[in-house]
Biopython code that builds the backbone (N, CA, C, O; Angstrom):
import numpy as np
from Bio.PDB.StructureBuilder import StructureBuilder

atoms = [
    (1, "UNK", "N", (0.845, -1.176, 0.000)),
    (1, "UNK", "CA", (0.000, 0.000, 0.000)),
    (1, "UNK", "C", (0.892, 1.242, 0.000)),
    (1, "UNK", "O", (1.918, 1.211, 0.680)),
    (2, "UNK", "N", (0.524, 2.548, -0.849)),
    (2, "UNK", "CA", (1.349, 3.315, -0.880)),
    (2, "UNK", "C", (1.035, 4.145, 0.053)),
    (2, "UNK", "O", (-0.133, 4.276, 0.419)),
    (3, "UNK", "N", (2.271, 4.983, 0.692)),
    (3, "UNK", "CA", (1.669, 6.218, 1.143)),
    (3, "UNK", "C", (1.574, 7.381, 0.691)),
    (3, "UNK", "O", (2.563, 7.580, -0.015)),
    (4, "UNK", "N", (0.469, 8.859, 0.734)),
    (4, "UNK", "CA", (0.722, 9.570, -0.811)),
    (4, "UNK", "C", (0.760, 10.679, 0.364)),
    (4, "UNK", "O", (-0.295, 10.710, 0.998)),
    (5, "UNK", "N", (1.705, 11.559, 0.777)),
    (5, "UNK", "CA", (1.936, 12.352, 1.466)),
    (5, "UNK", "C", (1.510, 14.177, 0.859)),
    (5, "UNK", "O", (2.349, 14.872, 0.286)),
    (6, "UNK", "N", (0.540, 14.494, 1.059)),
    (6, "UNK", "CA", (-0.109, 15.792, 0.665)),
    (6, "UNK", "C", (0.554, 17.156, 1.010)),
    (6, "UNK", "O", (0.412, 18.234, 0.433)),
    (7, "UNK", "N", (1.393, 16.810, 2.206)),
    (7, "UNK", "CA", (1.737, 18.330, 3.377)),
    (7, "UNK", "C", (3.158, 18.442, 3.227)),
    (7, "UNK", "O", (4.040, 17.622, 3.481)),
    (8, "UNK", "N", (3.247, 20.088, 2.579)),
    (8, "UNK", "CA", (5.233, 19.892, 2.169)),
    (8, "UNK", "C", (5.691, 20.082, 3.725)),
    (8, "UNK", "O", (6.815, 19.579, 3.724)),
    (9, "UNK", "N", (5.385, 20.607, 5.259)),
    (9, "UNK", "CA", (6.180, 20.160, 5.953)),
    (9, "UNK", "C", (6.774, 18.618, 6.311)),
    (9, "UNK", "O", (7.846, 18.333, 6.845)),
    (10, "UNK", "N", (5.567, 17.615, 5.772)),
    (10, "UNK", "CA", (6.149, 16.306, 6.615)),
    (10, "UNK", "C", (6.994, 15.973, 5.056)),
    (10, "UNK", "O", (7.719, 14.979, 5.101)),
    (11, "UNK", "N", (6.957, 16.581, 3.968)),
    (11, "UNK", "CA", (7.403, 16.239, 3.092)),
    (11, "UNK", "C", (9.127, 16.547, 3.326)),
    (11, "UNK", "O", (10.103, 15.853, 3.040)),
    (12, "UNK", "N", (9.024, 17.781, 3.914)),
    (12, "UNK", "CA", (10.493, 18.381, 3.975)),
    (12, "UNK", "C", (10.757, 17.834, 4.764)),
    (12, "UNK", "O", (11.952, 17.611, 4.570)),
    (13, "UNK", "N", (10.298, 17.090, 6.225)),
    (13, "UNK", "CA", (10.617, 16.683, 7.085)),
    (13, "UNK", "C", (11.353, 15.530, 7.254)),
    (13, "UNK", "O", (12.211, 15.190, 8.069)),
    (14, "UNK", "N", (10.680, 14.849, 6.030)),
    (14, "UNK", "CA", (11.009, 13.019, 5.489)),
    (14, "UNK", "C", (12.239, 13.554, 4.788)),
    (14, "UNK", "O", (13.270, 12.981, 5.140)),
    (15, "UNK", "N", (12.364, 14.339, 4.045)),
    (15, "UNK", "CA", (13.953, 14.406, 3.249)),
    (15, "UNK", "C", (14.706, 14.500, 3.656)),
    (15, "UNK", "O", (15.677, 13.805, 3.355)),
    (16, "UNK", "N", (14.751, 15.595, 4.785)),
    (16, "UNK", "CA", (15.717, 15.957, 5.990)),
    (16, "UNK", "C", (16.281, 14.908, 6.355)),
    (16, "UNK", "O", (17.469, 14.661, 6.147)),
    (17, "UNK", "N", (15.151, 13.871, 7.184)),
    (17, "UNK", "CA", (15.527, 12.993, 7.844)),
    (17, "UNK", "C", (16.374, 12.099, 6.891)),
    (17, "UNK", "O", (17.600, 11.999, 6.921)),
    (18, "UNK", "N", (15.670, 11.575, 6.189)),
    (18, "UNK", "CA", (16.227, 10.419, 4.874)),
    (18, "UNK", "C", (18.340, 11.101, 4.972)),
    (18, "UNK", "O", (19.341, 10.505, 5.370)),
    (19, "UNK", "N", (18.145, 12.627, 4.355)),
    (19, "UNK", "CA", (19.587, 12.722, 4.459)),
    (19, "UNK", "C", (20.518, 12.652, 5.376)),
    (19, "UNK", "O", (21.615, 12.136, 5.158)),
    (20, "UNK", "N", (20.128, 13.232, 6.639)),
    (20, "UNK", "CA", (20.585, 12.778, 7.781)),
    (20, "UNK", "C", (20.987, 11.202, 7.693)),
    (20, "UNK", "O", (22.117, 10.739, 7.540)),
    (21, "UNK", "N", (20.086, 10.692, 7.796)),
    (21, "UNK", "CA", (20.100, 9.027, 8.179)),
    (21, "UNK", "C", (20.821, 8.107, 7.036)),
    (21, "UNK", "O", (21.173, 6.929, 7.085)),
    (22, "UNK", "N", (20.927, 9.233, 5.819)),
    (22, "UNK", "CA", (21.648, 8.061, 4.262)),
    (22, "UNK", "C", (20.915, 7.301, 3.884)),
    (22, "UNK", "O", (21.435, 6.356, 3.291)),
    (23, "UNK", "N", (19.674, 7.293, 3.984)),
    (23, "UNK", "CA", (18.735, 6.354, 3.534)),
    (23, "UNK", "C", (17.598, 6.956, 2.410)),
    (23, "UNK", "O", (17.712, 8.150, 2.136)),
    (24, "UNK", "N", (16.867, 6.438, 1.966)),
    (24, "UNK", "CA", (15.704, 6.857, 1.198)),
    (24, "UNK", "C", (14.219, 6.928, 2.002)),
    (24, "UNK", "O", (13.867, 6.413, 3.063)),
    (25, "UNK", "N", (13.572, 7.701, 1.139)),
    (25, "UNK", "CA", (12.850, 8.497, 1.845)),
    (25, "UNK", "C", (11.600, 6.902, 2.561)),
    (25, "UNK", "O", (11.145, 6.842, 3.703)),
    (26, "UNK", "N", (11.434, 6.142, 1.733)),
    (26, "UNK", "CA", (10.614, 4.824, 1.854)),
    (26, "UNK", "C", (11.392, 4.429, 3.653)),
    (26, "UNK", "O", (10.754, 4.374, 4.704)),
    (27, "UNK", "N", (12.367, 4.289, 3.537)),
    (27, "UNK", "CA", (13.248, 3.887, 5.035)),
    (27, "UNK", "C", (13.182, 5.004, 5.986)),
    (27, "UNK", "O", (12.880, 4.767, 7.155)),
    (28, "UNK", "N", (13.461, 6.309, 5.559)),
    (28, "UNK", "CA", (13.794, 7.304, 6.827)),
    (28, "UNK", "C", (12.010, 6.991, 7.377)),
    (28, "UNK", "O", (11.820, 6.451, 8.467)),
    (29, "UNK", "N", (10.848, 7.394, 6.497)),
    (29, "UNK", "CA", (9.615, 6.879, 7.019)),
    (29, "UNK", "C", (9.834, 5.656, 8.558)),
    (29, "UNK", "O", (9.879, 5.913, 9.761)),
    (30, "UNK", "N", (9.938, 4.169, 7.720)),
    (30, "UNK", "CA", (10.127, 3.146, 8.781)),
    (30, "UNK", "C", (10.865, 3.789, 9.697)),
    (30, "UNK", "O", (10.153, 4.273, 10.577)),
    (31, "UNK", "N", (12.003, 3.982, 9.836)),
    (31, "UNK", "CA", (12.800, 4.168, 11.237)),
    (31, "UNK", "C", (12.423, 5.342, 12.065)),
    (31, "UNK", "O", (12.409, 5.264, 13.293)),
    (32, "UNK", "N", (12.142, 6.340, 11.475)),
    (32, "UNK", "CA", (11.328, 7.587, 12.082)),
    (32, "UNK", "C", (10.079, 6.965, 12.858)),
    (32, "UNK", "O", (9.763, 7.273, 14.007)),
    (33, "UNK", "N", (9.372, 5.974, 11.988)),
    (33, "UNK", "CA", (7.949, 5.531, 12.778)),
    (33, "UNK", "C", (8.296, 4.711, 13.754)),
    (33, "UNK", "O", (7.858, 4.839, 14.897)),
    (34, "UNK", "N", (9.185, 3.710, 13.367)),
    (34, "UNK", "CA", (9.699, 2.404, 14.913)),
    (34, "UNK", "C", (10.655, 3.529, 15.947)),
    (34, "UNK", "O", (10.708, 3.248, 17.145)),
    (35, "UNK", "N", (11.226, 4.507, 15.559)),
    (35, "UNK", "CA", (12.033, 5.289, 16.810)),
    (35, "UNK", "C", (10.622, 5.785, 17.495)),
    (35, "UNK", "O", (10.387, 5.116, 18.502)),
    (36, "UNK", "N", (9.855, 6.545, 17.285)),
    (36, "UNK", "CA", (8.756, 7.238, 17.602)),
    (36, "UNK", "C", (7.924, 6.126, 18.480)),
    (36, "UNK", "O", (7.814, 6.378, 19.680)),
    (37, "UNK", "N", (7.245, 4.750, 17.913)),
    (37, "UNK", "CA", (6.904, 4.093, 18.737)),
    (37, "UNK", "C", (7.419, 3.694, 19.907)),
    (37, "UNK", "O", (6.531, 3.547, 20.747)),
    (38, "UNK", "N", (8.342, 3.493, 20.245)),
    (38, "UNK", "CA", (9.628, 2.517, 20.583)),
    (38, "UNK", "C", (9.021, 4.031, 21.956)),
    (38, "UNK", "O", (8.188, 4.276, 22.829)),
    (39, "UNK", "N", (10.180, 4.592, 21.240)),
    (39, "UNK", "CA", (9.710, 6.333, 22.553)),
    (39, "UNK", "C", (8.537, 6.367, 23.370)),
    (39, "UNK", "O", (8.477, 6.649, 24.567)),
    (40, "UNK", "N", (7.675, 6.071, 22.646)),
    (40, "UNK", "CA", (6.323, 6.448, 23.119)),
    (40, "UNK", "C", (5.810, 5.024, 24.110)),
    (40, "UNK", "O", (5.149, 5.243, 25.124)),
    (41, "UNK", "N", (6.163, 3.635, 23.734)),
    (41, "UNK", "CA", (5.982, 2.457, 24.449)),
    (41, "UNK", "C", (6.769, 3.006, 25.690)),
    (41, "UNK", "O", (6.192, 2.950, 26.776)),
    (42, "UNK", "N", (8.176, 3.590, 25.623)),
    (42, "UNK", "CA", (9.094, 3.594, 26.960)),
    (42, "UNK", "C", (8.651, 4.615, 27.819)),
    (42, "UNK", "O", (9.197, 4.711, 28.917)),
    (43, "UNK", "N", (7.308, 5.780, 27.350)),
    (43, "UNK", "CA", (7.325, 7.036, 27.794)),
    (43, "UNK", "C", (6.468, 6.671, 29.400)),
    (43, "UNK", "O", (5.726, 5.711, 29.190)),
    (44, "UNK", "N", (6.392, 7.006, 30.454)),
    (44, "UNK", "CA", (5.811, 6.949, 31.610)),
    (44, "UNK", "C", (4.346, 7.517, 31.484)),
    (44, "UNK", "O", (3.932, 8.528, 30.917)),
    (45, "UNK", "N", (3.711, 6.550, 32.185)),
    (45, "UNK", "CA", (2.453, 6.896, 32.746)),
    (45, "UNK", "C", (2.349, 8.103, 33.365)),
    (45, "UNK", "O", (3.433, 8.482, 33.809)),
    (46, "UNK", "N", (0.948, 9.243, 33.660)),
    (46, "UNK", "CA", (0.884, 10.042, 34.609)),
    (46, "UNK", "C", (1.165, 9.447, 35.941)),
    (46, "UNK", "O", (2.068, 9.794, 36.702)),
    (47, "UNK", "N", (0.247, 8.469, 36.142)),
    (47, "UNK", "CA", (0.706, 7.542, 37.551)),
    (47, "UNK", "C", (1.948, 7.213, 37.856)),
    (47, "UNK", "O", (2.423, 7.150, 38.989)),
    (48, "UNK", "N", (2.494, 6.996, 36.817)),
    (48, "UNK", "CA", (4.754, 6.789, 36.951)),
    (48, "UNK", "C", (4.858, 8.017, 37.128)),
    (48, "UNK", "O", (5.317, 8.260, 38.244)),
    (49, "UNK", "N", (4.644, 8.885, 36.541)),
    (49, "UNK", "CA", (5.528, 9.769, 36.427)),
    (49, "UNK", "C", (5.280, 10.598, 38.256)),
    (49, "UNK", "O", (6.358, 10.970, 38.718)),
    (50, "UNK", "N", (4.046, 10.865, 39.193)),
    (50, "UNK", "CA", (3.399, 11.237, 40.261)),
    (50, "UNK", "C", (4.059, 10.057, 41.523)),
    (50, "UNK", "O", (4.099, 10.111, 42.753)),
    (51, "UNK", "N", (4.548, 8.962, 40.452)),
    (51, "UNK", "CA", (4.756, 7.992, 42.163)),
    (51, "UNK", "C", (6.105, 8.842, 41.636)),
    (51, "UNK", "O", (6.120, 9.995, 42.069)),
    (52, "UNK", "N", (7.105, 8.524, 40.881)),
    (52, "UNK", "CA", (8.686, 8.781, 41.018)),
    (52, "UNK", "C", (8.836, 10.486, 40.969)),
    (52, "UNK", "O", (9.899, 11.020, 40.652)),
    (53, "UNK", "N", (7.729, 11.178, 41.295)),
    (53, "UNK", "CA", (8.284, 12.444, 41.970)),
    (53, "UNK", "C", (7.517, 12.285, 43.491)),
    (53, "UNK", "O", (7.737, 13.016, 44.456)),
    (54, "UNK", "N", (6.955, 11.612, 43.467)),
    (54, "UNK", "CA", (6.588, 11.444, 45.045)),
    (54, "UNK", "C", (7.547, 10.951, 45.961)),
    (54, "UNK", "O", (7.683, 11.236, 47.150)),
    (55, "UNK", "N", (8.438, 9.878, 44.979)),
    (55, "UNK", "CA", (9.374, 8.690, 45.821)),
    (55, "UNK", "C", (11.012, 10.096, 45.710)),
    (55, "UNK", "O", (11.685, 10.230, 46.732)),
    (56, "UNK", "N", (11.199, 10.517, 45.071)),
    (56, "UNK", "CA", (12.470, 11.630, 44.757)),
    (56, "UNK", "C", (12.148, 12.619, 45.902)),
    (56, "UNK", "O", (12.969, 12.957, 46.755)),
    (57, "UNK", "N", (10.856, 13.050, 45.832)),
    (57, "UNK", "CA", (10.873, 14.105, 47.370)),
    (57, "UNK", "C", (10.238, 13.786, 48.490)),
    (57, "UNK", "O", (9.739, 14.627, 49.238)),
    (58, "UNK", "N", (10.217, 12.825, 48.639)),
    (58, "UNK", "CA", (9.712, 11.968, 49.469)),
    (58, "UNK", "C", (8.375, 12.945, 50.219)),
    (58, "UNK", "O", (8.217, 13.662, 51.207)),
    (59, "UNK", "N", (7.610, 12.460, 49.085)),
    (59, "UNK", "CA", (5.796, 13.585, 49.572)),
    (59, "UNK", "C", (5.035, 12.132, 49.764)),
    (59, "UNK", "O", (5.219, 11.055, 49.198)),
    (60, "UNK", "N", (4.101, 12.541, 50.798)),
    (60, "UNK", "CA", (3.318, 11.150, 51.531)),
    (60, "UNK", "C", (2.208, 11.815, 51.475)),
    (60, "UNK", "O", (1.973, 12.608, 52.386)),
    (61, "UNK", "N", (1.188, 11.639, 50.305)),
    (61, "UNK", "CA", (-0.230, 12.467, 50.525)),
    (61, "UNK", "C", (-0.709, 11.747, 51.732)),
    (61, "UNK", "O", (-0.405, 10.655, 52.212)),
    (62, "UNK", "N", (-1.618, 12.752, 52.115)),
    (62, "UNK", "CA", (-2.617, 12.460, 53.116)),
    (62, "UNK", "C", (-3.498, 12.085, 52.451)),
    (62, "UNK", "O", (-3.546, 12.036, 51.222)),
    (63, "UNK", "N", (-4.536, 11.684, 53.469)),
    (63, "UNK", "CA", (-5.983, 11.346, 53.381)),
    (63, "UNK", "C", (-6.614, 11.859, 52.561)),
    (63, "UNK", "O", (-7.341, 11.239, 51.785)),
    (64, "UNK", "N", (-6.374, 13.782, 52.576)),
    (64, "UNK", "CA", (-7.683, 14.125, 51.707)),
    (64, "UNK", "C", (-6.915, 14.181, 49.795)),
    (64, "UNK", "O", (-7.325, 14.837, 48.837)),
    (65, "UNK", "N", (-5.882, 13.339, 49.870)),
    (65, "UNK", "CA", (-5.046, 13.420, 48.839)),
    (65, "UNK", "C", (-6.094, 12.296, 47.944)),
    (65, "UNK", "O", (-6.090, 12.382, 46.716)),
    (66, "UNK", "N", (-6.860, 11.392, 48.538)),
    (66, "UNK", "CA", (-6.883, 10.149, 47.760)),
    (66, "UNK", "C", (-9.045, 10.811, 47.790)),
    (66, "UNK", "O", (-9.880, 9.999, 48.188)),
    (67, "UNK", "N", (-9.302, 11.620, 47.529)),
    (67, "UNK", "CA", (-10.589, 12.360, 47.494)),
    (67, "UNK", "C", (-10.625, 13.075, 45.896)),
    (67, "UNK", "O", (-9.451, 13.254, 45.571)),
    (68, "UNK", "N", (-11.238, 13.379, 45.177)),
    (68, "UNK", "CA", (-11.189, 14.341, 44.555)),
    (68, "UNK", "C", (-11.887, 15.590, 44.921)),
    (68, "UNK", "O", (-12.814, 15.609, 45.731)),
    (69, "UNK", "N", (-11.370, 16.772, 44.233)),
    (69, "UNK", "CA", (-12.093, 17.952, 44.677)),
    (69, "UNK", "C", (-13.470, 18.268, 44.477)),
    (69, "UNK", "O", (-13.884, 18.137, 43.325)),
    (70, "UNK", "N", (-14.225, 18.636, 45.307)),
    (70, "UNK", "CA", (-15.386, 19.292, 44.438)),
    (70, "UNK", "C", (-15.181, 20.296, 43.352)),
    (70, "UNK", "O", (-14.317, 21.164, 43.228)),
    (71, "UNK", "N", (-16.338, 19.911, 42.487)),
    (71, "UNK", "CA", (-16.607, 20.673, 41.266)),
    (71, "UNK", "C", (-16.471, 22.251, 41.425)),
    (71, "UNK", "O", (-15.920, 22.796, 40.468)),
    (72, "UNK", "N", (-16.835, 22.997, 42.359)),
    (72, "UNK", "CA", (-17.171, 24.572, 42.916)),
    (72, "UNK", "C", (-15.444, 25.017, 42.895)),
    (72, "UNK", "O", (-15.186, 26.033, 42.248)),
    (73, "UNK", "N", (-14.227, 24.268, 43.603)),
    (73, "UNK", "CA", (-13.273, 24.050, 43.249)),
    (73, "UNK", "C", (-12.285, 24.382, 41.797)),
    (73, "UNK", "O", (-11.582, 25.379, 41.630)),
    (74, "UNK", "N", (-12.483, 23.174, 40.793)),
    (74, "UNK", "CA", (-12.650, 24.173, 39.448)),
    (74, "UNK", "C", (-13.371, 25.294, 38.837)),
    (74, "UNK", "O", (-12.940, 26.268, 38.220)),
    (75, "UNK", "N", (-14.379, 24.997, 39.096)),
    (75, "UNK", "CA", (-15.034, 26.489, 38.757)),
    (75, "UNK", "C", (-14.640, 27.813, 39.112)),
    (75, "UNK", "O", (-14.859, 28.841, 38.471)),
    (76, "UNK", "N", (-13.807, 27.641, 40.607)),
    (76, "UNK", "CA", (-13.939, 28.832, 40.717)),
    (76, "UNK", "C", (-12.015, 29.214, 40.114)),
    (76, "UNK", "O", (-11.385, 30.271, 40.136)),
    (77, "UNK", "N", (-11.676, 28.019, 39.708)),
    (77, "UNK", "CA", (-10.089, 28.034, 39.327)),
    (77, "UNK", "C", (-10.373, 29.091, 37.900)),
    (77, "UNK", "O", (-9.842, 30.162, 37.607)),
    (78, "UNK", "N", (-11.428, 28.289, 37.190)),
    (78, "UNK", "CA", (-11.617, 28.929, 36.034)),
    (78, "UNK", "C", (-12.673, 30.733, 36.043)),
    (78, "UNK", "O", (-12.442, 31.773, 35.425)),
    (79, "UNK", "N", (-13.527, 30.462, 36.792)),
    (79, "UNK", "CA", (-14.288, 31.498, 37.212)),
    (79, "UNK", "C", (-15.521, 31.202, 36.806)),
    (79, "UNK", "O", (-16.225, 32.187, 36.583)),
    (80, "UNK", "N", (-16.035, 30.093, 36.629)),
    (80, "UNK", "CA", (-17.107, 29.390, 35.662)),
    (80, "UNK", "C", (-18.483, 28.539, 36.940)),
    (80, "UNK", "O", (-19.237, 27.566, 36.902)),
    (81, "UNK", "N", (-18.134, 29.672, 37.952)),
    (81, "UNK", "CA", (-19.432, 29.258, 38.665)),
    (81, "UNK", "C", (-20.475, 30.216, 38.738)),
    (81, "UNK", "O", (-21.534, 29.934, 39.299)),
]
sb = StructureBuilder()
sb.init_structure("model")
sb.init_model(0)
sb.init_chain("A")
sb.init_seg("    ")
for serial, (resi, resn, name, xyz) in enumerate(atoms, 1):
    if name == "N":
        sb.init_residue(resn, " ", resi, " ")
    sb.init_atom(name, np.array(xyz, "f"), 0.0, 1.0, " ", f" {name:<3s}", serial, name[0])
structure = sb.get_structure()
């Protein structure tokens, strides 16, 4: 299946890369897409990312940590009450 690329930034983007990398533009594609996945499989959860700054400064929520806020709360963050 081909791919038919419409947008001259990802167009310029793929050449760039391709020259950088010495490859053709069909390959800089693949390796650009498996680096990108690859990144994104290794990237941390919000939940990772909240325990290992919790565990680095050693913060111990409390009680009313494991609550969510009331709604009146945002609203009034935004001004939307």
């Amino acid at each position: 299946m081909a791919i038919n690329v419409n947008n001259p930034e990802a167009d310029a983007l793929t050449r760039q890369f391709a020259q950088m990398a010495g490859v053709g533009i069909t390959d800089a594609i693949v390796i650009a897409m498996k680096e990108a996945i690859e990144r994104r499989s290794r990237a941390e959860t919000p939940l990772e990312t909240a325990a290992r700054l919790r565990a680095r400064y050693e913060v111990v929520p409390g009680d009313l940590a494991t609550h969510p806020l009331p709604r009146q709360v945002f609203d009034a963050m935004w001004d939307d009450a």
